[in-house]
C-alpha positions in Angstrom: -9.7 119.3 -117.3 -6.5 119.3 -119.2 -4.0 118.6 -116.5 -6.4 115.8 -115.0 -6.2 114.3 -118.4 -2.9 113.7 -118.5 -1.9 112.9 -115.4 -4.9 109.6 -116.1 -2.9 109.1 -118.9 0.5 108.7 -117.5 -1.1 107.1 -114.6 -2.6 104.4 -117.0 0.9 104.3 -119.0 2.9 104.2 -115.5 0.9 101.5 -114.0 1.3 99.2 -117.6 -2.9 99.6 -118.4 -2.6 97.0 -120.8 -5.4 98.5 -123.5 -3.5 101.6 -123.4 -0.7 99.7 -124.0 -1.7 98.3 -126.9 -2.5 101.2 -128.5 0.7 102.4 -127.8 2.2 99.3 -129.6 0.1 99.7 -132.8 1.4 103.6 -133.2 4.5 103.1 -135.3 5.5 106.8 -134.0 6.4 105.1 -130.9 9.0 101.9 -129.5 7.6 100.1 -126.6 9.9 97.9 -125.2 10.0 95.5 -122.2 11.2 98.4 -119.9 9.8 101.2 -121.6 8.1 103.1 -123.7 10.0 105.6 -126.0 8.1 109.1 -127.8 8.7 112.3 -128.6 6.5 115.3 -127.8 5.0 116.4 -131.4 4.1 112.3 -131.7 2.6 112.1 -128.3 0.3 115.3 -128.9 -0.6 113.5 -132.5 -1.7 110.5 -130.7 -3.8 112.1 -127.9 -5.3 114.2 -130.3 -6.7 111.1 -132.1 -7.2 109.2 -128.5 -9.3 111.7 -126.4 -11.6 114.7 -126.7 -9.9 116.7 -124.6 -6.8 116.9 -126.8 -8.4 117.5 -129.9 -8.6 121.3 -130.8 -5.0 121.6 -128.4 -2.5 123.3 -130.4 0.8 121.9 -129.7 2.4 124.9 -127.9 -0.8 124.9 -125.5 -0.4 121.0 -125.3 3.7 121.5 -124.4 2.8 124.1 -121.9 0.4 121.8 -120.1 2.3 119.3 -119.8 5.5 120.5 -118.0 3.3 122.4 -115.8 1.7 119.1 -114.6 2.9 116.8 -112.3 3.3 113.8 -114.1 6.6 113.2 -113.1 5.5 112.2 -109.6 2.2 110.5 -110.9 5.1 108.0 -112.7 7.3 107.7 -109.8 4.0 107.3 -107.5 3.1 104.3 -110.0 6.6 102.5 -109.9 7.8 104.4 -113.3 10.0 107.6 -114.4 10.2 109.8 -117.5 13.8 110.2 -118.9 15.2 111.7 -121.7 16.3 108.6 -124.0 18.3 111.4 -127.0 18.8 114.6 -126.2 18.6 117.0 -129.3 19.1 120.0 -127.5 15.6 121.0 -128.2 12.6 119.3 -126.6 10.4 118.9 -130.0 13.2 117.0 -131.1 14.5 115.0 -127.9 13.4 111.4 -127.2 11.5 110.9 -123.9 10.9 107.3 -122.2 8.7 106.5 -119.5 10.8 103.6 -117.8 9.4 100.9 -115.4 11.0 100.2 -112.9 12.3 96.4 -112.2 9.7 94.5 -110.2 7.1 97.0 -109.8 4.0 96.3 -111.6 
């Protein structure tokens, strides 16, 4: 299921999976950082689409709808991490999103 998808993703993200993290550093579309890891929507859908099945024939408006109808927000904050807007653009395609550890949860 879709929303199950990505909340194992965030979950994986949140809790600092380190393969998943890896692949996150190898994407040039994205800056991870020691305190978090900085996207933007249209590159986030690219790279799921390429990571898992269950992205691959999303369209991006389906993709956008399913994810601020999921709770992924408290998945983060369940896992010691929150999603932020890093540069707002005034449109979300455009805005920067960061998922943020927080210090001294691992």
């Amino acid at each position: 299921m879709l929303e199950q998808a990505l909340i194992s993703f965030f979950e994986q993200a949140a809790r600092r999976n380190e393969t998943l993290l890896n692949k996150l550093r190898q994407e040039p579309r994205f800056t991870v950082e020691p305190g978090r890891w900085c996207f933007t929507l249209p590159d986030l859908h690219s790279f799921l689409q390429e990571q898992d099945a269950e992205f691959r024939s999303l369209d991006y408006r389906r993709f956008r709808k399913a994810l601020f109808n999921s709770p992924i927000n408290e998945t983060a904050k369940s896992c010691g991490a929150e999603i932020t807007i890093v540069d707002n653009q005034g449109k979300v395609d455009r805005s920067r999103y960061a998922l943020v550890w927080k210090a001294g949860v691992k």
